[in-house]
N, C-alpha and C positions, 0 to 999 in steps of 0.2 A: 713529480713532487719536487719542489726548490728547496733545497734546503739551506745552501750557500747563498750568498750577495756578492759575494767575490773568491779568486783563485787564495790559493792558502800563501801568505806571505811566505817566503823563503825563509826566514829564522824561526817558522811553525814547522818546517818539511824536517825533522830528524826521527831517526827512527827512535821510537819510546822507550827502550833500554839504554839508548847513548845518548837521554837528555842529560844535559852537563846544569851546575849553577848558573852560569852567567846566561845560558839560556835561558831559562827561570824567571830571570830576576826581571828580563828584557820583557816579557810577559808582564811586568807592571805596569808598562807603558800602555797608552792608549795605540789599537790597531789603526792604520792610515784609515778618512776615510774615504768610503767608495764612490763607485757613481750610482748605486742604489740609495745609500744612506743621502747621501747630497739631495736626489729627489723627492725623499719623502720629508726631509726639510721642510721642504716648502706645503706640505700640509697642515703646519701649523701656524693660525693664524694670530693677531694679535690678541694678547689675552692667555690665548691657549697655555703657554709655558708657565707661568704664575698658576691658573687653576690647577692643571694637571701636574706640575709638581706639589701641588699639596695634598692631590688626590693621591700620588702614591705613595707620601708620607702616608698616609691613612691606610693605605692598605700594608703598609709595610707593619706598620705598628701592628696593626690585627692580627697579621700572621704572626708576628713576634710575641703576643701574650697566649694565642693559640699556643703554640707552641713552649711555652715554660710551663704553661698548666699543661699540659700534654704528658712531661716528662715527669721525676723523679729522682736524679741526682741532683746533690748539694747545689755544686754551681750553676746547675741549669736555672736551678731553680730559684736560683740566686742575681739572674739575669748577665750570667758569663756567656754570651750568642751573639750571635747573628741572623739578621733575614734579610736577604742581599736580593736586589735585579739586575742586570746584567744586560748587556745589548746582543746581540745573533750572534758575534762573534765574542764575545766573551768578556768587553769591557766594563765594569764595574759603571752602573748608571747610577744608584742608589740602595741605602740601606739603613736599616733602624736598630742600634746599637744599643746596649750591649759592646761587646767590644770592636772596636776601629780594625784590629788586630786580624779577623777572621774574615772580615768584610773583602780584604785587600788579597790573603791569602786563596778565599774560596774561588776566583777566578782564576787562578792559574791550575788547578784540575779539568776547567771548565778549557778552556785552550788545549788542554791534555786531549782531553777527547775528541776536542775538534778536529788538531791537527795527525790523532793516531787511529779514528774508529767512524771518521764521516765516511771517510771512502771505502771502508774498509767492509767487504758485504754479511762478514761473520759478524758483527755487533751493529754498525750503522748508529742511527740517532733518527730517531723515530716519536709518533705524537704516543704520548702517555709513558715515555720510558722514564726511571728511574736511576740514576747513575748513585756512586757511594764512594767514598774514599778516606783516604786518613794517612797517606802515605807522602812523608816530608819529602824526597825528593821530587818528587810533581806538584810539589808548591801546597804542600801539608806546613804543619810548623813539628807537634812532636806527636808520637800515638795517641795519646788521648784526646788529642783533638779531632773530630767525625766530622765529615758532612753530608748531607745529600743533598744531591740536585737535579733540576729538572728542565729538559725543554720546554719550550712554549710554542704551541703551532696555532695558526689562524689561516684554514682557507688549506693545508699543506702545506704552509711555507716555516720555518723555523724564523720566527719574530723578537724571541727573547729567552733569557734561563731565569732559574730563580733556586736560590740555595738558602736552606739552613744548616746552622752549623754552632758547634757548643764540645765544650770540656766534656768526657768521658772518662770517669775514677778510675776504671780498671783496664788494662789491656791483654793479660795474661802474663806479663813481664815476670823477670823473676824475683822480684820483691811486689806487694800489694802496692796498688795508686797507678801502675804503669807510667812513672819517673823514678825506675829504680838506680838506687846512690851507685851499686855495685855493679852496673853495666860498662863493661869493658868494649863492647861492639856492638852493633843493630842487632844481632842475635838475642841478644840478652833482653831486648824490649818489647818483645809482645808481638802481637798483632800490626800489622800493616799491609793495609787494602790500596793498591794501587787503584788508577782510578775506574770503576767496574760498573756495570747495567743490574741492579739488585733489583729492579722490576722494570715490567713491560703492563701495559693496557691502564692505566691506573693502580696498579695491584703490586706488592710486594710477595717475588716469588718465597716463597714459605722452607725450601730448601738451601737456599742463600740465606734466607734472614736465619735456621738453623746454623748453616757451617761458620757466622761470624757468631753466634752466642756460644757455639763450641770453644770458642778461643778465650773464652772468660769463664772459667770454670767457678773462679769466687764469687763474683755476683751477675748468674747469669741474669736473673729476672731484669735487673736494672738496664742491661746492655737491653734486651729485647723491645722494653716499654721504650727508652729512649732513642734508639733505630725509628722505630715508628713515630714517634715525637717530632724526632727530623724530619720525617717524610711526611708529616701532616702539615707542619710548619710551612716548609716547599711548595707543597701541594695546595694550601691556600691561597698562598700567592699567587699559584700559576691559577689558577681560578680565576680569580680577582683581573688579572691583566689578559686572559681571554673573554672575560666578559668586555672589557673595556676597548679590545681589539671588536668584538661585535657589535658596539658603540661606535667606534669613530674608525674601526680598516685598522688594517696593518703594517698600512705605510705609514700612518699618523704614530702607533706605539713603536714603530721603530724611529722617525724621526725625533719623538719626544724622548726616548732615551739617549739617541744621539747628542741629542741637544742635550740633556744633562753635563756629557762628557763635556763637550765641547764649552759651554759655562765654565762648569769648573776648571777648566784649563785657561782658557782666557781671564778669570778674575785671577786665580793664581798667577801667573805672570804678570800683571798687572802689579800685584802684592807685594811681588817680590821683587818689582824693579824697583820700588821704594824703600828697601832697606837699603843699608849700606854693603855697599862693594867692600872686598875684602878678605882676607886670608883670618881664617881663625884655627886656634888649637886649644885642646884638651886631653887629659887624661883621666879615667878613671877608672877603680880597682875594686876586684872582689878578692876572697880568701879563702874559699873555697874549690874541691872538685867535686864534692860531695861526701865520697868517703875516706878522705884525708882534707887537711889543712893544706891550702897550697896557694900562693901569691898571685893574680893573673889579671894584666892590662888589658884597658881599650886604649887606643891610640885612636884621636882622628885629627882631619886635620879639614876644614871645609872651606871652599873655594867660592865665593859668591862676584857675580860676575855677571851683569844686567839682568835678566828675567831667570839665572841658571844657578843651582846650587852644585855642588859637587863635593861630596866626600868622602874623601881618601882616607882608609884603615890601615895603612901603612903603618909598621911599629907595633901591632896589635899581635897579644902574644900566640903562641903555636898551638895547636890543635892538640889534645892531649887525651889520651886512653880511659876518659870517663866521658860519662854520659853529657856532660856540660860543655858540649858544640852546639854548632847548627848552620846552614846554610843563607846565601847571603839577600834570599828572599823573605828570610824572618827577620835579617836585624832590618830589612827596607818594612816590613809589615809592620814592624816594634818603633819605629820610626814615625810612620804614619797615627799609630797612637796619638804621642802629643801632637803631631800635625796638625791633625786633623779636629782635634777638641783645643787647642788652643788658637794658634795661627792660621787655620783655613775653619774657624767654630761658624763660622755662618756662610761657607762655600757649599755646594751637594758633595754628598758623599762619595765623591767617586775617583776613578782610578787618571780621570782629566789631572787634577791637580796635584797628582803622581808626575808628572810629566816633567815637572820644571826640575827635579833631583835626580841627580846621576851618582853612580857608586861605584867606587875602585876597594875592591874586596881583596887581598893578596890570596893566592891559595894556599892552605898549608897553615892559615891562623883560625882559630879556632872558631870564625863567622865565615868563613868557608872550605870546611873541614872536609874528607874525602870519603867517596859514597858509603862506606860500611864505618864510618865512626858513627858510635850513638850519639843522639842526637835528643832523647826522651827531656834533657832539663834545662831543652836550649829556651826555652821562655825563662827560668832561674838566672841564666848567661846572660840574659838580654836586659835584664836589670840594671846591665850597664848600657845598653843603648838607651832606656829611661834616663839614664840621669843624662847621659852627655846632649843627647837632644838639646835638653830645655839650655843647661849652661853654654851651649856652642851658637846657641841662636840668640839669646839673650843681649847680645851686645853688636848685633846687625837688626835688632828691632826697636832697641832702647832708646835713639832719638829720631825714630822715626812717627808718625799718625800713631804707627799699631803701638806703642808703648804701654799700655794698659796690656795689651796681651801677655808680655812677659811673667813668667812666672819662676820660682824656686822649682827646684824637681821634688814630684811626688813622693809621698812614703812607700818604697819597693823593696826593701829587706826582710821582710818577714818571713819566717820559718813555714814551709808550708807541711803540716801537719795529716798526713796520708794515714787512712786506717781501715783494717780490713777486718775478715773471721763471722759468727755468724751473732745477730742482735740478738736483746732480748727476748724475742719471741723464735731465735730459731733460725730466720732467715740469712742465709749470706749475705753480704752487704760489703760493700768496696766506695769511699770515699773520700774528701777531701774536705776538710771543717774549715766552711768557707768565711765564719764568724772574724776571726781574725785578720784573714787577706781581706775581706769587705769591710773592714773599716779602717784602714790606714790614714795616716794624714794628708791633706793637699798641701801644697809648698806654698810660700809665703805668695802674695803676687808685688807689684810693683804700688800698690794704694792698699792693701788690706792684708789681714790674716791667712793664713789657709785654715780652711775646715778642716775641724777636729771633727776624725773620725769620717773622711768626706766616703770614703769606698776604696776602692780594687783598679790601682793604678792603669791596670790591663783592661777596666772595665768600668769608668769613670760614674755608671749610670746602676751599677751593683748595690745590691743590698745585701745587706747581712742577713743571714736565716735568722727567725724566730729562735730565741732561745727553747722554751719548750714544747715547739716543734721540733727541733734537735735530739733533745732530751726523751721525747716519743719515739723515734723515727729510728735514733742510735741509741748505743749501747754505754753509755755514759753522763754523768752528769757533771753540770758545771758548777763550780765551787765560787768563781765570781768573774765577771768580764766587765772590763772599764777604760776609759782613760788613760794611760800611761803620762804618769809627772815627770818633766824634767828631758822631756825628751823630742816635742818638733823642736827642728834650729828655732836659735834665738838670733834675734834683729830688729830694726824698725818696727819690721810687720814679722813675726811668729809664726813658724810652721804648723800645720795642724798639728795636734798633738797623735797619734797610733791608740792602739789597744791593748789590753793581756787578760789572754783566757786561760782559764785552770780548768781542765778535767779531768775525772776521777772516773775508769771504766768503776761498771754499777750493773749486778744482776747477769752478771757472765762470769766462768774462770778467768779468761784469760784475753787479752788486747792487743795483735797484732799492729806494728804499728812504724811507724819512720818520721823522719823527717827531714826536707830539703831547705838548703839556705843560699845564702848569699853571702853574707856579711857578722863578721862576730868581733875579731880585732877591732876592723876599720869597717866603714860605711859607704855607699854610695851613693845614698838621698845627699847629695852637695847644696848647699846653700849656694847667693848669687851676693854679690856687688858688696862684701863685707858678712854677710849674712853666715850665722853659724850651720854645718851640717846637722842633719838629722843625731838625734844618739844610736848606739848600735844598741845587736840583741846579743841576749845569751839563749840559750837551752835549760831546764830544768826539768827534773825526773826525782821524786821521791817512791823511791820502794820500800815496799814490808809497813804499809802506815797501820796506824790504828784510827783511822778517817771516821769507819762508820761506826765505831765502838763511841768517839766522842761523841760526833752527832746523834747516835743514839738514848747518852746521857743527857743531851740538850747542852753541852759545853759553850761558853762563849766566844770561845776563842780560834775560831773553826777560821782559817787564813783569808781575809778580802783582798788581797793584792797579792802579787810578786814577793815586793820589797815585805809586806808580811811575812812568808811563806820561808825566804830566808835568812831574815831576820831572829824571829822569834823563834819558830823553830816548835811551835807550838804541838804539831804532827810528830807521832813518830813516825823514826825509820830510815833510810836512808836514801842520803842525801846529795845527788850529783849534779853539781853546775857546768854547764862544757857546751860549747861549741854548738849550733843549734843545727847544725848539719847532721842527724842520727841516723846510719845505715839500721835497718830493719831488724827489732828487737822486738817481744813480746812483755807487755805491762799484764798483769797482775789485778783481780780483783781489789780497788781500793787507794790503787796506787796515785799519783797526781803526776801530772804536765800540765806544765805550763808554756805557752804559747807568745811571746812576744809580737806585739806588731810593729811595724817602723811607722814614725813620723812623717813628718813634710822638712826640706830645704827650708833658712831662714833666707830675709833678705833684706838687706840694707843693715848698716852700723848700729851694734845696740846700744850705744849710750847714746842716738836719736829717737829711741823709743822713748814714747810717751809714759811720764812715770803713772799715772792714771791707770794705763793698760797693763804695766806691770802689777801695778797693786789689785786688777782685777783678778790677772793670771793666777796670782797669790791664792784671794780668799777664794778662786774655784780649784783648788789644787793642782793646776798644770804647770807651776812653777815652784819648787822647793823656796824657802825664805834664807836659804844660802845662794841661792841661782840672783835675786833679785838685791843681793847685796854686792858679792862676787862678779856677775856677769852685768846683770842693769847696774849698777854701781847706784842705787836708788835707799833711799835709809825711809825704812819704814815703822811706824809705833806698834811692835806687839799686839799691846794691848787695844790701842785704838784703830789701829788702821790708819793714822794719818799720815801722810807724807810730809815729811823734814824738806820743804823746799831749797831751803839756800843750804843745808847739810849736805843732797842731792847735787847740787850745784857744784860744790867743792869735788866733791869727793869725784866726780866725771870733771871735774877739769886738773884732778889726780893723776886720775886713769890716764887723760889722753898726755902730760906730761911725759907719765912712765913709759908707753908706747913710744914716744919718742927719740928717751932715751935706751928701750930696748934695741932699736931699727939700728939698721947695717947700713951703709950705702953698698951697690950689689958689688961692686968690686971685692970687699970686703965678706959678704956673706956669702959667693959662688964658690971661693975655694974648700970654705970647712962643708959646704950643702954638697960640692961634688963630692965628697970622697965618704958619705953617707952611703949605707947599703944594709938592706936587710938581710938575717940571717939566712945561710947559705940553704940552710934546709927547705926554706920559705920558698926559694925559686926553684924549685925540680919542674916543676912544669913553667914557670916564666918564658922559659928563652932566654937569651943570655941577656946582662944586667952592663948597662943598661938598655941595650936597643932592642930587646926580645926577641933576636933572630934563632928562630929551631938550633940548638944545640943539644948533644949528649943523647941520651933517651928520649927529648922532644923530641930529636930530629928522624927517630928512628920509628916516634907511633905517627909520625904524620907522613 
């Protein structure tokens, strides 16, 4: 039986306990190729690569709706996945997203096993096995994320893999959602399945799929259906491409996936010898660790240099005793996000166009922290890899062909709202109310708006659940979800505008509950080229209401917004505005939360926006009519809606005056800007201020 094409490269040969990061990450790279793969090359003839890569979009999508209808949690169900193909050795050939995020990840488990259990005659890799994992240092991202995956044999020979993979609410962690705020170490996080064989012959063994729903004691039912949800998902595909190996051989499906790789690495380099050469930097900042308020940099700095990216984290603050790390094959996977949906949007999906970006991760900063830091909220972390992306790339594509690609960074701040205990009817239930994260804004782009409300920055092709489908399914209801005013950046072109949901548990005592963030002070969705940032969020919590007493009067005055809610004040009860980062608290029959979502990046100078667009923004409410006075410096008629053109006109040749006379030349502004610094308290976990090098207690949890 063949199961190899070639000897195991040397940076595959480590034993499985002393895989390190940077071996990891090297694993995103395409494997050299062989003299087998070169041969069956050439079984593909003209024509063939156009037909057949359409043929396994097709099959890939199949297995991909297979499998959301299959499952049962929120974001599964919400199209937070992956259904990935893979080459014999492990390369990412293609996949149908869902997220870009999981596609890039799922292979490096798959390398796991190649390089730790082919030879190995206690497990091996065999036709009809089942493999499973979840476990971030083998190129997992954080527990809740599962996968399974599968070989593919034609004839005995190992031809290809094929993995699904998706968000999992619960892990056993010790807060509900398994991204607990209060994890000090990987102990603290639940479950984590290194990469393992959970079936053989077709069949998932029934005493494994028990010992991992044992580890989810709060909703076990949901872990059990969605197990199998993966496996059916997988298992479709590997179907799909064994018929298709009985079609045309198994040289041809291995040559055709080869050939995917090998495309997308040649168009990407191609791509990127057309931007500008160049040294770029940025920084970007969250304010959270989850269960405290705390100050914490991305530094990068990226090196582009004929067909080669490179970028250095140098400066990037220290690894720190909360769950809000991660390894440095999540921020390359977080990375590949907007890659791959913007600058490589019409490249295949695959791990080819990986190839051209190289990364210098330091050890010891918090994107590649040390094996027993938790690691559960490193997608929350990586918020900052979202935005520095798009603004680091921005200005090596901006006078290039690709220029339309550019865009603002997505809305990525939003709270993510985790909730556990047992529904309406009874059952346990462990979740993540995807309502919110699936409609965030898109960033401005470089000719147009960003969509209001586009999806799930992580998951560009996400939907929002059905409101009462929610509302069936959980243990609460929604008081109102919409729109947020006043809040994608303002610019030329306008960032989408976010969301905000209220709910009120309903038809239970009591509502387990948390919530993880990003950003409350300061923001991270950054605007581009003058363009304003996103607005940030807050948290709200009203306890002790009298919600269903009014609603049951028929009252009018039952809260449809936020700015409602604590404004008027119409609810009783009490009333807590704070930080949208909530360690794990129990709500109360009745009570309300509310949910902010973040916006999109603006882009370009807003006294170039069109005063038209503004008075549109107006009469649909995503622009206050002190934003369009203040900000667009635009004079509008109340009552009529007309625009004051030549009033318009002054008043922005005002504006740009007073700018003017605000500006410094920089000799002048570096010395009062250096000796700026935030409160001392703000930096406990920083690293020292300014160059974030481990000091004090940094230096001692990393």
């Amino acid at each position: 039986m063949q199961l190899a094409a070639q000897p195991t490269p040397e940076h595959l040969k480590v034993t499985p306990l002393d895989v390190t990061p940077s071996e990891v990450i090297r694993w995103t790279k395409p494997e050299p190729i062989s003299a087998l793969e070169e041969q069956c090359l050439g079984e593909l003839k003209p024509g063939d690569y156009e037909i057949y890569d359409e043929k396994l979009a097709n099959f890939l999508d199949e297995a991909r709706e297979i499998f959301i209808r299959s499952g049962v949690s929120g974001l599964l169900r919400s199209g937070d996945l992956i259904v990935s193909i893979y080459t014999a050795n492990g390369d990412l050939a293609s996949a149908s997203a869902g997220t870009y995020l999981h596609c890039v990840t799922a292979m490096l488990p798959i390398k796991f096993v190649l390089q730790s259990y082919l030879n190995d005659d206690t497990v091996g890799i065999r036709e009809g096995d089942i493999f499973y994992a979840n476990e971030a240092r083998y190129g997992g991202i954080h527990n809740p994320d599962q996968m399974a995956f599968m070989p593919v044999f034609h004839e005995g020979e190992l031809i290809a893999w094929t993995a699904a993979l998706a968000h999992q609410p619960e892990t056993g962690a010790v807060e509900p959602g398994g991204m607990p705020l209060s994890a000090r170490t990987r102990d603290d996080e639940g479950m984590k399945l290194t990469p393992f064989k959970i079936g053989e012959d077709y069949a998932i063994r029934k005493d494994l799929l028990d010992m991992i729903v044992n580890y989810i004691g709060r909703a076990p039912r949901m872990q059990a259906i969605d197990t199998r949800a993966r496996v059916t998902g997988a298992d479709r595909l590997r179907r799909r491409m064994q018929q298709l190996a009985a079609e045309r051989g198994g040289a041809f499906v291995r040559g055709m996936l080869r050939q995917l790789v090998i495309k997308a690495e040649t168009a990407a380099r191609q791509r990127v010898a057309k931007w500008n050469d160049g040294i770029y930097r940025t920084h970007v900042f969250c304010d959270t660790i989850g269960r405290e308020i705390a100050l914490k940099r991305a530094t990068v700095m990226a090196i582009k240099k004929g067909d080669q990216v490179t970028f250095d984290l140098t400066g990037t603050s220290p690894e720190n005793d909360s769950s809000y790390n991660c390894f440095p094959h999540v921020l390359a996977a977080h990375a590949a996000i907007i890659i791959y949906a913007y600058a490589f949007h019409d490249l295949p999906v695959s791990n080819g166009a990986l190839a051209v970006f190289d990364w210098i991760v330091p050890e010891g900063t918090f994107f590649n922290a040390s094996p027993d830091a938790a690691v559960s909220n490193g997608p929350l972390l990586n918020s900052l890899t979202l935005s520095f992306i798009p603004k680091i790339m921005a200005p090596m594509l901006y006078d290039s062909e690709y220029r339309d690609l550019v865009g603002a960074c997505n809305g990525n701040t939003t709270g993510v709202l985790v909730f556990g205990g047992r529904n309406q009817y009874g059952i346990p239930v462990a979740d993540v109310d995807a309502a919110p994260l699936n409609s965030e804004g898109q960033g401005a782009r470089a000719d147009m708006d960003g969509v209001d409300a586009y999806g799930f920055p992580w998951c560009h092709s996400g939907r929002a659940p059905d409101v009462e489908d929610t509302e069936t399914e959980y243990q609460f209801l929604r008081l109102f979800y919409r729109l947020r005013r006043d809040h994608g950046g303002f610019g030329t072109f306008r960032g989408g505008a976010g969301t905000e949901v209220g709910v009120a548990p309903r038809h239970v005592p009591s509502f387990p509950w948390l919530q993880g963030s990003r950003n409350c002070n300061i923001t991270c969705a950054l605007g581009l080229f003058g363009g304003y940032p996103a607005g940030s969020g807050f948290g709200i919590h009203v306890r002790g209401t009298n919600l269903w007493e009014k609603m049951a009067r028929g009252d009018d005055d039952i809260p449809a917004s936020s700015i409602d809610l604590v404004t008027k004040r119409a609810v009783a009860g009490e009333y807590l505005i704070e930080h949208p980062s909530r360690s794990k608290r129990v709500g109360m029959n009745g009570d309300i939360i509310a949910t902010l979502s973040g916006g999109g990046g603006g882009y370009g100078d807003v006294l170039k926006r069109d005063p038209g667009r503004v008075r549109e923004d107006l009469k649909s409410g995503l622009i206050s009519a002190w934003t369009a006075r203040h900000v667009y410096h635009v004079k509008i008629d109340a009552e009529t809606s007309e625009i004051d053109t030549e009033a318009t006109e002054r008043a922005r040749a005002a504006e740009k005056q007073a700018r003017l006379e605000r500006g410094k030349p920089w000799r002048e502004f570096m010395p009062g800007w250096s000796k700026l610094k935030p409160p001392q308290e703000a930096l406990a976990h920083f690293g020292s201020w300014p160059g974030g090098e481990p000091t004090g207690a940094a230096r001692e949890e990393s």
